[in-house]
C-alpha positions in Angstrom: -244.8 -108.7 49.1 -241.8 -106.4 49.5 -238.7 -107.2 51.4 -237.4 -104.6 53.9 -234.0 -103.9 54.4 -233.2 -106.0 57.4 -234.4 -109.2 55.6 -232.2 -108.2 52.4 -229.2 -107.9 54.8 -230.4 -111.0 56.2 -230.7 -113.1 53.2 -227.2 -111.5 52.1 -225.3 -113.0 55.1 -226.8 -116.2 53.9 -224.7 -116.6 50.7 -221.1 -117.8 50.8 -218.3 -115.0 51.1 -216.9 -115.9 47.5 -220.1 -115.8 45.2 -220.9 -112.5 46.8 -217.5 -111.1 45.7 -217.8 -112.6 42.7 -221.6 -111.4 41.6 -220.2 -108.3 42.9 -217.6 -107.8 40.4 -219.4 -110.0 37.7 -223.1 -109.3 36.3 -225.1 -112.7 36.1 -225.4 -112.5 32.1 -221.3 -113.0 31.9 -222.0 -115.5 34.2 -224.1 -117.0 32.1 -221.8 -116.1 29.1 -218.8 -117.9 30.4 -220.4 -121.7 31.3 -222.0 -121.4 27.8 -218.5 -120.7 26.4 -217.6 -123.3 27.9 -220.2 -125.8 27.5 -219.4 -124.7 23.4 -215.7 -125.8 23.7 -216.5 -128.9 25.9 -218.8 -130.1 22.9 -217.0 -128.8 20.0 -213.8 -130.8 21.6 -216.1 -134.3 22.2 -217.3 -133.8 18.5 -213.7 -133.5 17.1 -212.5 -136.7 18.8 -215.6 -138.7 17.4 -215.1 -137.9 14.1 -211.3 -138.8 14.5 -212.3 -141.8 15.8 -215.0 -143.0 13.3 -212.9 -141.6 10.6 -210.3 -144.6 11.5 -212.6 -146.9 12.2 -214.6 -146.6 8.6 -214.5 -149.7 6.5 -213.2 -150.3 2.9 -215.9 -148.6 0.8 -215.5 -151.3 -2.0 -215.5 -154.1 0.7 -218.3 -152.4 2.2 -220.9 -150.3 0.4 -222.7 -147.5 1.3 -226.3 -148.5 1.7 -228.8 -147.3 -0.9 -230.8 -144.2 -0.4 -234.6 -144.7 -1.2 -235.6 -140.9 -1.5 -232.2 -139.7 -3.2 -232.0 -142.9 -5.4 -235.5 -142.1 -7.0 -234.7 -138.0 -7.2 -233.5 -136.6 -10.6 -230.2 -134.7 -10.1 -230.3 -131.4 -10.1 -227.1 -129.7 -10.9 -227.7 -126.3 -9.2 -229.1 -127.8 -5.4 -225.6 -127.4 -3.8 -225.0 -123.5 -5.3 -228.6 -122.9 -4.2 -228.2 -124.6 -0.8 -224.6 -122.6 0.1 -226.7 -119.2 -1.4 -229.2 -120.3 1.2 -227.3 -120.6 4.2 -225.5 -117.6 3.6 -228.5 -115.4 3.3 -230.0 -117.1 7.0 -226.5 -116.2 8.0 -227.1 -112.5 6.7 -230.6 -112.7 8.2 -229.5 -113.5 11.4 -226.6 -111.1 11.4 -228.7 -108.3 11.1 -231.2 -109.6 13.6 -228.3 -109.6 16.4 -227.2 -106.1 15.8 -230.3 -104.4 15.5 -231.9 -106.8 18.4 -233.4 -104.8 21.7 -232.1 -107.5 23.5 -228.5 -108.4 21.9 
């Protein structure tokens, strides 16, 4: 069904004065863009204050041990896991750099 023109100036009328201006000057993906920023700092600021909160709340470690880990307690050590974890994560990091810039829809 295909709206004429009367009921697209009708249906514009219907929105407040100030969104229109504003979708006017902004597209909706900055829209989008900005509340996401946002939403990013809001959490990264309530993550920060936990930690600085359970960081001085965290008993005596020789009062208080950790508790014992089933799967890592019965593991061999393996000298090379943290090189090959940190090679890892900065390949998917290289991986997903080049998927953003050569993305249709970046």
């Amino acid at each position: 069904m295909t709206s004429t023109d009367s009921e697209r100036a009708a249906s514009a009328t219907v929105e407040p004065r100030t969104l229109r201006h504003i979708s006017r000057r902004l597209h909706p993906d900055l829209i989008k863009l900005f509340v996401s920023y946002i939403y990013m700092f809001c959490v990264f600021m309530l993550t920060a204050f936990v930690m600085v909160i359970v960081h001085d709340r965290v008993p005596d470690m020789d009062r208080y041990p950790p508790l014992p880990d089933i799967v890592l307690d019965n593991l061999p050590y393996i000298p090379w896991a943290f090189e090959m974890c940190e090679a890892t994560a900065i390949f998917l990091m290289f991986v997903m750099t080049i998927v953003l810039f050569f993305h249709k829809h970046r």
